[in-house]
C-alpha positions as CSV (number, residue, x, y, z in Angstrom):
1,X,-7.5,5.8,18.8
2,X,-5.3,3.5,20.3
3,X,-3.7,0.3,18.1
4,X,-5.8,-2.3,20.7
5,X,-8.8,-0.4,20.4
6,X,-12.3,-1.4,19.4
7,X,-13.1,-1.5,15.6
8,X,-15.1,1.4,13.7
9,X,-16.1,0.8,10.6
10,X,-16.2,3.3,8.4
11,X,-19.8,5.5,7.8
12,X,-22.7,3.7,6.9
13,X,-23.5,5.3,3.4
14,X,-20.1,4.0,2.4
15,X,-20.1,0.5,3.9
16,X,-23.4,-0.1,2.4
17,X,-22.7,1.1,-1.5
18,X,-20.2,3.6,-3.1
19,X,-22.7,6.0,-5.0
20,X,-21.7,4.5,-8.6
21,X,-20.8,7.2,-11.4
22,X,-22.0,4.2,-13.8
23,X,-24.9,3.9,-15.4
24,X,-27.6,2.5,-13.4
25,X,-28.2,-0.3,-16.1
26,X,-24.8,-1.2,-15.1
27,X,-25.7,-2.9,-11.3
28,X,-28.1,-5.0,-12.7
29,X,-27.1,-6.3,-16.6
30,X,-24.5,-9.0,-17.5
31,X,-21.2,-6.8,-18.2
32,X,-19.5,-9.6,-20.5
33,X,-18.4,-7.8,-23.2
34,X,-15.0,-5.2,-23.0
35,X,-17.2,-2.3,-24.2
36,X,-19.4,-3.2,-21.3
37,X,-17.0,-3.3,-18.9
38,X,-15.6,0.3,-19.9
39,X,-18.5,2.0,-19.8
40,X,-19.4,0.4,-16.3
41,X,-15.8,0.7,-14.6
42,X,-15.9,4.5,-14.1
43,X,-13.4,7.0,-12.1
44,X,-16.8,8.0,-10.0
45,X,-17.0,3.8,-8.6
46,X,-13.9,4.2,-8.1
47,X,-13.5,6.9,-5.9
48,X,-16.7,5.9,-4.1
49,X,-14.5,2.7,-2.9
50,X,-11.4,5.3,-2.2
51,X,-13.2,7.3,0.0
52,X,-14.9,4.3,2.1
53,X,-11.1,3.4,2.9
54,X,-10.4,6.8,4.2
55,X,-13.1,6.5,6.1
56,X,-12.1,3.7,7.6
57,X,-8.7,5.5,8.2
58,X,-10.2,8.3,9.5
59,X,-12.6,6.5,12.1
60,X,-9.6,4.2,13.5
61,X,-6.5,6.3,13.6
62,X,-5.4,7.9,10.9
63,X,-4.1,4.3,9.7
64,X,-5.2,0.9,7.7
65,X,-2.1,-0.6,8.3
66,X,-2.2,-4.8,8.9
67,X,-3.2,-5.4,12.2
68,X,-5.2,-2.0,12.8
69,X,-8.7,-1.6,13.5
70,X,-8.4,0.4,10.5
71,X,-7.4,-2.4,8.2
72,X,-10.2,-4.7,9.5
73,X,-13.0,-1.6,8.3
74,X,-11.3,-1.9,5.0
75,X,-11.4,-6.1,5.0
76,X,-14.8,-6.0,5.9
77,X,-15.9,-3.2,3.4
78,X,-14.1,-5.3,0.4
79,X,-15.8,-8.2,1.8
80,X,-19.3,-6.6,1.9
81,X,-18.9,-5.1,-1.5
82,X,-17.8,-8.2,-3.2
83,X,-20.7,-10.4,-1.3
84,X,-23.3,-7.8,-2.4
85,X,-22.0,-8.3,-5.7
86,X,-22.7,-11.8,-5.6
87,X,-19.2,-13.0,-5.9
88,X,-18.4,-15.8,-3.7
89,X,-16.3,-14.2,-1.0
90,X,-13.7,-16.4,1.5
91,X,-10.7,-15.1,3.6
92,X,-7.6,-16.3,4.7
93,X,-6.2,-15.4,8.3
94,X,-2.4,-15.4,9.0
95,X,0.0,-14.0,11.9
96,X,2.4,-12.0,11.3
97,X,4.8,-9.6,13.5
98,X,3.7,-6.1,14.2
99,X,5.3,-3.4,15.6
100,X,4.8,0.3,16.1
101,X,6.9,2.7,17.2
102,X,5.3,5.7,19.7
103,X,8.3,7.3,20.9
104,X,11.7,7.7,21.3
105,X,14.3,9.1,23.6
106,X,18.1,9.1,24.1
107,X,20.1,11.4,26.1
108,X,23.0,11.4,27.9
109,X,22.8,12.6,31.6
110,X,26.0,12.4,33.2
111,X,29.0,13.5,33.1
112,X,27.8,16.1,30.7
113,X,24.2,16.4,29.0
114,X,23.4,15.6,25.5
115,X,20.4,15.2,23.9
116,X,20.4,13.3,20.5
117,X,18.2,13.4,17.9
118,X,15.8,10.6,16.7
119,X,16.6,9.8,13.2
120,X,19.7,11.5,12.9
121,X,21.9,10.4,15.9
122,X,20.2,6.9,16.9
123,X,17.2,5.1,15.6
124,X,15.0,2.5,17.7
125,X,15.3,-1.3,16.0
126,X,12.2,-2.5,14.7
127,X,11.5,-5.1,17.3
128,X,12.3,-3.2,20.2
129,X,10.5,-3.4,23.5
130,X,9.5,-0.5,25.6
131,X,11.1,0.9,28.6
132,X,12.4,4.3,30.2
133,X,15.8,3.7,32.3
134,X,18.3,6.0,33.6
135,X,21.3,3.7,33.7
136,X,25.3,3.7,33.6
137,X,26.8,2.2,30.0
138,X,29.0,-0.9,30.2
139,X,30.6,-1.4,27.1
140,X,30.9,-5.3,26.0
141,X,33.8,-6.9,24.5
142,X,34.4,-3.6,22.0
143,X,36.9,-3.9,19.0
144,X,38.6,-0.5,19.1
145,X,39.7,0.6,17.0
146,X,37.4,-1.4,14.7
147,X,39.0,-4.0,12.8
148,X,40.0,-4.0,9.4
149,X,36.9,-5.1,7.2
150,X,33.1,-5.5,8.3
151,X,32.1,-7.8,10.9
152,X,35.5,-8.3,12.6
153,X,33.6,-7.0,15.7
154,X,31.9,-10.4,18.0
155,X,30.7,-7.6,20.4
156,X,27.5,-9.6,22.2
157,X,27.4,-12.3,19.9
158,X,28.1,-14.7,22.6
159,X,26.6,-15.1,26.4
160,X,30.3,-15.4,27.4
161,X,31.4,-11.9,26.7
162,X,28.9,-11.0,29.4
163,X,30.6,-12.0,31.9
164,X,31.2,-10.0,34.8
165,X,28.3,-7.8,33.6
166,X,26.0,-5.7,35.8
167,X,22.5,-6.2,35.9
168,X,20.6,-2.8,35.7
169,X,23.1,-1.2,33.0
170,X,22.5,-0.3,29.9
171,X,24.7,-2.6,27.3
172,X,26.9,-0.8,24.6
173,X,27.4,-3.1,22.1
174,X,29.3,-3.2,18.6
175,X,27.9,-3.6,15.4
176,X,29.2,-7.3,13.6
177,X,29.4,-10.9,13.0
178,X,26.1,-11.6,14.3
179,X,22.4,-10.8,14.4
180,X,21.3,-8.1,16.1
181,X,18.8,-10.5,17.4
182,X,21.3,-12.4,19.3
183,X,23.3,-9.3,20.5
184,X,19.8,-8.1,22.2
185,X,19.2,-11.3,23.6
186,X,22.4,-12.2,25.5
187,X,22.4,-8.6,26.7
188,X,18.5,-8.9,27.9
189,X,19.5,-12.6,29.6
190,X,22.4,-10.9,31.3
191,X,20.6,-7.8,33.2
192,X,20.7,-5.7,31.1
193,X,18.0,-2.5,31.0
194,X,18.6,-1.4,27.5
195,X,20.9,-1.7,24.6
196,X,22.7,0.5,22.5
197,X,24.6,-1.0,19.3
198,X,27.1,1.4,17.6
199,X,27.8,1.1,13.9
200,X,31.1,-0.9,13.6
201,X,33.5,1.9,12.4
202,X,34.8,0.8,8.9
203,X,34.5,3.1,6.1
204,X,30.5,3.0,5.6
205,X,29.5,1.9,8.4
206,X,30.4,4.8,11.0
207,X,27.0,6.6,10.4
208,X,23.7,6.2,13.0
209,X,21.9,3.4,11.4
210,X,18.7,1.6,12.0
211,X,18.2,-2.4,12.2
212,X,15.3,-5.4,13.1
213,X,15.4,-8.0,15.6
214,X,13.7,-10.2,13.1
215,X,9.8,-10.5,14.9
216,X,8.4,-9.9,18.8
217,X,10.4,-11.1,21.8
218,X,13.1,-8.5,23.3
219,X,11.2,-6.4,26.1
220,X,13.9,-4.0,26.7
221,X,14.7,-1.3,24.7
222,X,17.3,-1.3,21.7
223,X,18.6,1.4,19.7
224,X,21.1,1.7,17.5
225,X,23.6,4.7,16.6
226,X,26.8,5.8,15.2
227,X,30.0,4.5,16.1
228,X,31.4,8.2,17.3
229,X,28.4,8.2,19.3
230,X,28.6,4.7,20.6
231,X,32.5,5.4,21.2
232,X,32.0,8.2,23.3
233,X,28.9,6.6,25.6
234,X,31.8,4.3,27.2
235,X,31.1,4.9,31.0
236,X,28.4,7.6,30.5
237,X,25.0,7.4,32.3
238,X,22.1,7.8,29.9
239,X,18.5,8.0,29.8
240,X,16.9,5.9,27.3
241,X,13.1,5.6,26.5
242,X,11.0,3.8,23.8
243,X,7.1,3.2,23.8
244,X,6.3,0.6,21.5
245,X,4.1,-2.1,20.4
246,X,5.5,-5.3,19.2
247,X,3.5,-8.6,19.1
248,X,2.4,-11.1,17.0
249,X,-1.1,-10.3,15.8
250,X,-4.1,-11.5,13.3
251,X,-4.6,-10.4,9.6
252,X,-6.1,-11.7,6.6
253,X,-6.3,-11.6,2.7
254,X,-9.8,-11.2,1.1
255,X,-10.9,-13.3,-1.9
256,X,-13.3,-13.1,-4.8
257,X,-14.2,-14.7,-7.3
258,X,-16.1,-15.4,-10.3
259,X,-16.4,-19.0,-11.0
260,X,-15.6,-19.8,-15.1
261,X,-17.4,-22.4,-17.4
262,X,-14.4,-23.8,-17.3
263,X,-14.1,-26.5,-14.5
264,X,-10.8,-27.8,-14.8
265,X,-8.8,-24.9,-13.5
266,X,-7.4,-22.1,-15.4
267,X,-7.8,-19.6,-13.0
268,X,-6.9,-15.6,-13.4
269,X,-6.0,-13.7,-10.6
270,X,-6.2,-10.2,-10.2
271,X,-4.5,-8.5,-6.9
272,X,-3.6,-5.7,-5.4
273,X,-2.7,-4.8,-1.2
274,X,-5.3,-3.4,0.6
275,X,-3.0,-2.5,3.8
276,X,-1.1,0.8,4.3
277,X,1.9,1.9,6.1
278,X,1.0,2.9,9.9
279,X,2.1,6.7,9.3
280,X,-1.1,7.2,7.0
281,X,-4.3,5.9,5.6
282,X,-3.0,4.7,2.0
283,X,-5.4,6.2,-0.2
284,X,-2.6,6.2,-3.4
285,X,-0.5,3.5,-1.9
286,X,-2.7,0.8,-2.2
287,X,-6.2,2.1,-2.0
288,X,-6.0,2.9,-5.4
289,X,-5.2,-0.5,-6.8
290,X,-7.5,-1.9,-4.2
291,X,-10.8,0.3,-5.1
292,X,-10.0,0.0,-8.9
293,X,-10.2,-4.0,-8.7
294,X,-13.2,-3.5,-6.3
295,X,-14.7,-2.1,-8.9
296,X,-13.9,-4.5,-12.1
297,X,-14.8,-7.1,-9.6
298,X,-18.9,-5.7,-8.5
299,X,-19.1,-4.7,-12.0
300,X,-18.2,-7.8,-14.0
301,X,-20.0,-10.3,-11.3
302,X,-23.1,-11.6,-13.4
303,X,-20.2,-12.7,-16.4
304,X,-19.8,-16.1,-16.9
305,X,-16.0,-16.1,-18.4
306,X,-14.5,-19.1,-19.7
307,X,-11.8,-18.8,-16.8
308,X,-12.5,-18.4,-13.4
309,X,-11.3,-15.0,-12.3
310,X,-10.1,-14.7,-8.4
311,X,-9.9,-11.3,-7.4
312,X,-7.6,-10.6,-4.1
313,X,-6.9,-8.2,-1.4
314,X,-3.6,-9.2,0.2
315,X,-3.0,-7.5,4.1
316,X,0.8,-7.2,5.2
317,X,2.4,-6.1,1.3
318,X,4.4,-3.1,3.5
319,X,5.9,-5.6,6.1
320,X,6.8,-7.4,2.9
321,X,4.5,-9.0,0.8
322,X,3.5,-11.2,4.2
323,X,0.0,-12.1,2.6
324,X,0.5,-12.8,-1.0
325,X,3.8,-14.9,0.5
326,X,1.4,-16.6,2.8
327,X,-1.3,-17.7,0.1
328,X,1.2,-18.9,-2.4
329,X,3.4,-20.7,0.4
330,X,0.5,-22.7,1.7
331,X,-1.4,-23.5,-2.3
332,X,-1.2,-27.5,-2.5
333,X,1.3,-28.3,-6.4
334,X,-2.2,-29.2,-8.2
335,X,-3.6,-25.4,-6.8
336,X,-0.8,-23.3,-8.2
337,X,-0.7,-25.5,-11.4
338,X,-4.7,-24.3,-11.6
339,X,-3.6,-20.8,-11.7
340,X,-2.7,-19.4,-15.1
341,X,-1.9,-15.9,-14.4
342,X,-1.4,-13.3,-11.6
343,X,-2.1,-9.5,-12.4
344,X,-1.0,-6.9,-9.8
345,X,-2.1,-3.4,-9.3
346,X,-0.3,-1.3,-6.8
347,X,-0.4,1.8,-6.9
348,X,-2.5,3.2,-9.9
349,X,-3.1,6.8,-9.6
350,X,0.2,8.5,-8.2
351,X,0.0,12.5,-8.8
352,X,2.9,12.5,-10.6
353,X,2.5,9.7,-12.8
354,X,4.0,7.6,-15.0
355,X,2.4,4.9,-16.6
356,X,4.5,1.7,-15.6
357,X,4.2,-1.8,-17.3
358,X,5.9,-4.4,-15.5
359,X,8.7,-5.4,-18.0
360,X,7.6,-8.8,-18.3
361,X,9.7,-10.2,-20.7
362,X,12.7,-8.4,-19.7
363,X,13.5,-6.8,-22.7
364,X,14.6,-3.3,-21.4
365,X,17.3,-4.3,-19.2
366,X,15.8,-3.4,-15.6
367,X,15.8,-7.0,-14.7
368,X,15.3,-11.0,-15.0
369,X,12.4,-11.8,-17.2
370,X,9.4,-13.0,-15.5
371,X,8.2,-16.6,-16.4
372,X,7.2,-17.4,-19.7
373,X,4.0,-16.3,-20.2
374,X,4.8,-12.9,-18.6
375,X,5.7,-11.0,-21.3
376,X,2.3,-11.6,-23.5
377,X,0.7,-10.2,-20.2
378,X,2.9,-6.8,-20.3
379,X,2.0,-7.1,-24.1
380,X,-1.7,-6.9,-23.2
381,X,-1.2,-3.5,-21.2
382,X,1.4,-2.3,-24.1
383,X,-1.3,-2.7,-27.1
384,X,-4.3,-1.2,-24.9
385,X,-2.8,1.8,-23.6
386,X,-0.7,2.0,-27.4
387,X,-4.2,1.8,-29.0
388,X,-5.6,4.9,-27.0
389,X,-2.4,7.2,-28.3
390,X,-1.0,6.7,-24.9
391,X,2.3,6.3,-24.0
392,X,3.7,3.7,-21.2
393,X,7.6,2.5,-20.4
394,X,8.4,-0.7,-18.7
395,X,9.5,-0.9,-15.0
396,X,11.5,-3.3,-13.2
397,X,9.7,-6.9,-12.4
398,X,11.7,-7.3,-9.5
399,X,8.8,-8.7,-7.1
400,X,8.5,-5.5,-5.1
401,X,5.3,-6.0,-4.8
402,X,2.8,-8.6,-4.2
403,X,3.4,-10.5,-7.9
404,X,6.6,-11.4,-6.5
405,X,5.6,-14.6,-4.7
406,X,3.8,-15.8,-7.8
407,X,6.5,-15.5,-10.1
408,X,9.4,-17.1,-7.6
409,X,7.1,-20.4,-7.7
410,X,6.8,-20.0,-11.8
411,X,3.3,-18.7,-12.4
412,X,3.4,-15.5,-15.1
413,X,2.7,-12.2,-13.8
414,X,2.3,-8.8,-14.6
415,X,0.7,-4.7,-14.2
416,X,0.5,-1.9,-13.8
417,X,2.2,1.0,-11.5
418,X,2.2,4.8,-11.6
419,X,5.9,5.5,-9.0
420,X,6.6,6.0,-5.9
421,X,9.0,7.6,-4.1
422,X,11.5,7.9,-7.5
423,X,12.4,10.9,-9.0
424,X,10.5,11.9,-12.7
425,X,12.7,12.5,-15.2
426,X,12.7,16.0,-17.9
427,X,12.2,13.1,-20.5
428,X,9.4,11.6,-18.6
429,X,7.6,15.0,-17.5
430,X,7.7,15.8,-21.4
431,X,5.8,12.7,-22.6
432,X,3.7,13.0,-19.6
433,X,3.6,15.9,-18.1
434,X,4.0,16.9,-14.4
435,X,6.5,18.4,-12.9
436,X,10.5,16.9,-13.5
437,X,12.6,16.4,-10.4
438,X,9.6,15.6,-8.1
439,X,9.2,12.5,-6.5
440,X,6.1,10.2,-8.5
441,X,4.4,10.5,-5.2
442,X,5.3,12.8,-3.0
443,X,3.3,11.5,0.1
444,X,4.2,7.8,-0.3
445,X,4.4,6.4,3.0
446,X,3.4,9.7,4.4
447,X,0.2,10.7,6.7
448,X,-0.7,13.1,3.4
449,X,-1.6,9.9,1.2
450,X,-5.2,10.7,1.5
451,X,-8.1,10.6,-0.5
452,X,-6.7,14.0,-2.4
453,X,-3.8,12.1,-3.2
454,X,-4.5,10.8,-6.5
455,X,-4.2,12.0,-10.0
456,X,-7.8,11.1,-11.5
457,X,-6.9,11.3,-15.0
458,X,-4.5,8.3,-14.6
459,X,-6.8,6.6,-12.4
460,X,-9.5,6.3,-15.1
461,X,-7.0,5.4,-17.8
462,X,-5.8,2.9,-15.7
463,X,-9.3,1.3,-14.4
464,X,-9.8,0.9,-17.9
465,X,-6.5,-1.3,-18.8
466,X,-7.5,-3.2,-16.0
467,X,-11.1,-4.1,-16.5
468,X,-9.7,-4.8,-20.4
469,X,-7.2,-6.8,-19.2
470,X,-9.6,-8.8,-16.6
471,X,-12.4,-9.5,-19.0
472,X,-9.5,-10.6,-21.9
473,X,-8.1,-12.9,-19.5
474,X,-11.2,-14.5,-18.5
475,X,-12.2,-15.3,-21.6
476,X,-8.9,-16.8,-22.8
477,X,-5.5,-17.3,-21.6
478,X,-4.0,-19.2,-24.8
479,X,-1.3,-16.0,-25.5
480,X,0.0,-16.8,-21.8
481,X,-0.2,-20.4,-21.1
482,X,-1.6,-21.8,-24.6
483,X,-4.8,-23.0,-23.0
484,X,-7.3,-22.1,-25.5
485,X,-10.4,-20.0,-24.7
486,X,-12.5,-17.6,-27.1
487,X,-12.8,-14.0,-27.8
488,X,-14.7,-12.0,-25.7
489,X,-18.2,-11.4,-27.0
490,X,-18.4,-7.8,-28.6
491,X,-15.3,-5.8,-29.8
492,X,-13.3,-3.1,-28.5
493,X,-13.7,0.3,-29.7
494,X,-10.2,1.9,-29.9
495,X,-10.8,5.7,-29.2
496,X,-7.8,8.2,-29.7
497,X,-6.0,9.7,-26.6
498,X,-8.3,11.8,-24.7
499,X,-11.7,9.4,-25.5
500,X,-11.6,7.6,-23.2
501,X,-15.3,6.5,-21.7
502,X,-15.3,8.2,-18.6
503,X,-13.2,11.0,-19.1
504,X,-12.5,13.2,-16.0
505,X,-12.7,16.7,-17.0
């Protein structure tokens, strides 16, 4: 289906209720107790909320990327699941820059063919317009051979060194000194039909490489490519083609939440990205994380925590973080101080798992520590998953993900993540099995991240660390920010490895 097309939302039965694995008694009793809450948040729920987003994918594209009709099935499915729930639902719209990329050509015609390959010999810039010329290349003020160290090259940086240029030829520009931005614009202002920009030629950079021109804007199209390519274009005629979409379009973040009995603020937050990439429908990469709060969220709804728990969907994480960055960038001072906490789940069921802690407190090396508060969070996942027999490492809290907002403006953070596209490790595959030297998830950012995608025994460990963590949280946050709060009601059964309450056999 085509991006502009009209929405489909995905099939009824799933829009109107996942078939629960829960117990029935679960949809209509208070869930305010841990012990509750594990035996409610199943593996079934779930999946019944991961297969309504590949429905949605499959109905719209193949996609749920931000600004897809795809994303706006899933939005409105989160939104009618939460509602249902009774949860007070709001959203929160934002523009951001979109661009896809349909197709690509570059070959030279004259005075000798050559076809090149996409990928490997040239790459469209993110950005790029769309066109399909046949035109002769004029090189532009070129530093050959290329200076001595990066960026000696002004090639297009300035209106000037178009002088004397001929509208209707392509523009072969060298890579340096300024944006690629302003190279495309000068050359688009001066006639140009297209524009090629060559990698600069020091050691490094003498490869085909790809770039951004930052948001929507240039109409014509702009590749870029390797400097022995771009060397030997000088005078050539070539046909250059590139369908794309780039504009600024409409997406939003989806909110829930649970109000507390506490009305002074405090407020936990629970995230995860709903959005995919465009190449596929996201099922791992973020429906997981996505479904698996879903679920917490319908399934603790009738609680009435001490904190008030605000459960979020953010759209745009892959064109990075665009909607978590949004939401913190526009909170008021006395709003962020109101929020106590920010827990992140992306990614929760890779196949080849590993099960990631944010390293909160920076204590194994990967990076900064978070701010304080963060490490009692990581501390939280640490003792539950320790508790069960079940081993975790830390991963690096380098705000890759949707936390990272949060913990730049001082609010403590943490989470969990299973890998992406890194490599497991013999040591790894030994403490948890899999296969060593294969990627965590071997269709991240791939058309195969569908609903089979997903390793279900990690899934349900990890659906249970996060409905502990939520209903610990909401109850008190006094370990992370010394506000004081109470136990919550009932206790915590702490089963050995392989107990777990909805074990998937």
């Amino acid at each position: 289906m085509a991006v502009a097309g009209l929405l489909v939302l995905p099939a009824l039965a799933a829009v109107s209720g996942p078939a629960s694995a829960a117990p029935a008694r679960c949809d209509t009793r208070t869930n305010n107790t841990v012990q509750m809450m594990l035996e409610c948040v199943t593996v079934g729920g779930v999946r019944a909320h991961q297969q309504a987003l590949q429905n949605a994918a499959d109905a719209n594209g193949g996609t749920r990327a931000s600004g897809t009709p795809g994303y706006a099935a899933s939005a409105a499915y989160v939104e009618s699941q939460a509602r249902a729930a009774g949860l007070k639902v709001t959203t929160q719209d934002f523009d951001f820059p979109f661009f896809q990329l349909n197709s690509e050509t570059m070959e030279q015609v004259a005075p000798l063919f050559r076809l090149f390959a996409p990928g490997t010999d040239f790459s469209t810039m993110t950005y790029s317009g769309s066109g399909n010329v046949t035109a002769f290349v004029r090189p532009v003020d070129l530093m050959l051979p290329p200076g001595p160290v990066p960026s000696s090259s002004t090639s297009g940086c300035e209106a000037a060194d178009f002088a004397g240029f001929v509208p209707g030829n392509i523009a072969l520009l060298q890579r340096g000194t300024c944006a690629f931005a302003d190279k495309a614009a000068n050359a688009q202002a001066a006639g140009a039909v297209g524009v090629i920009i060559f990698n600069e030629g020091q050691p490094g950079r003498t490869d085909a490489f790809g770039g951004t021109l930052g948001a929507p804007g240039i109409t014509i199209p702009v590749v870029g490519t390797s400097f022995d390519i771009g060397v030997s274009l000088q005078g050539a005629t070539v046909h250059l083609a590139t369908s794309t979409v780039s504009q600024i379009r409409q997406t939003r973040n989806v909110f829930a939440e649970l109000p507390g009995a506490r009305t002074n603020g405090n407020v936990v937050m629970v995230g995860a990205h709903l959005d995919s990439v465009l190449a596929g429908p996201g099922i791992n990469d973020n429906g997981s994380g996505s479904a698996a709060i879903l679920e917490v969220a319908r399934m603790f709804a009738k609680a009435k925590p001490t904190n008030t728990v605000r459960f979020a969907w953010w759209g745009a994480e892959e064109l990075n973080l665009l909607g978590s960055a949004h939401y913190v960038q526009n909170l008021t001072q006395a709003e962020a101080d109101r929020i106590a906490l920010y827990l992140n789940f992306d990614m929760v069921s890779s196949p080849n798992f590993v099960r990631f802690v944010y390293d909160g407190d920076g204590s194994a090396g990967l990076s900064d520590p978070g701010p304080a508060g963060s490490g009692p969070i990581e501390n939280v996942f640490s003792k539950f998953f320790a508790d069960r027999g079940l081993a975790t490492e830390p991963t690096a809290f380098d705000g890759r993900s949707d936390y990272g907002p949060f913990i730049e403006i001082g609010i403590p953070a943490g989470g969990l993540f299973t890998g992406a596209e890194g490599v497991k490790t013999p040591a790894q595959a030994a403490v948890y099995g899999g296969t060593a030297g294969v990627a965590y998830d071997s269709c991240y950012h791939q058309a195969c991240d569908t609903f089979a995608n997903n390793n279900l025994v990690v899934l349900d460990q990890n659906a249970d660390a996060i409905a502990y963590s939520t209903v610990t949280l909401a109850y008190s946050t006094q370990l992370v920010n010394g506000v004081p709060g109470r136990t919550p009601p009932g206790s915590l059964r702490n089963p050995a490895a392989g107990q777990h309450d909805d074990a998937v056999q």
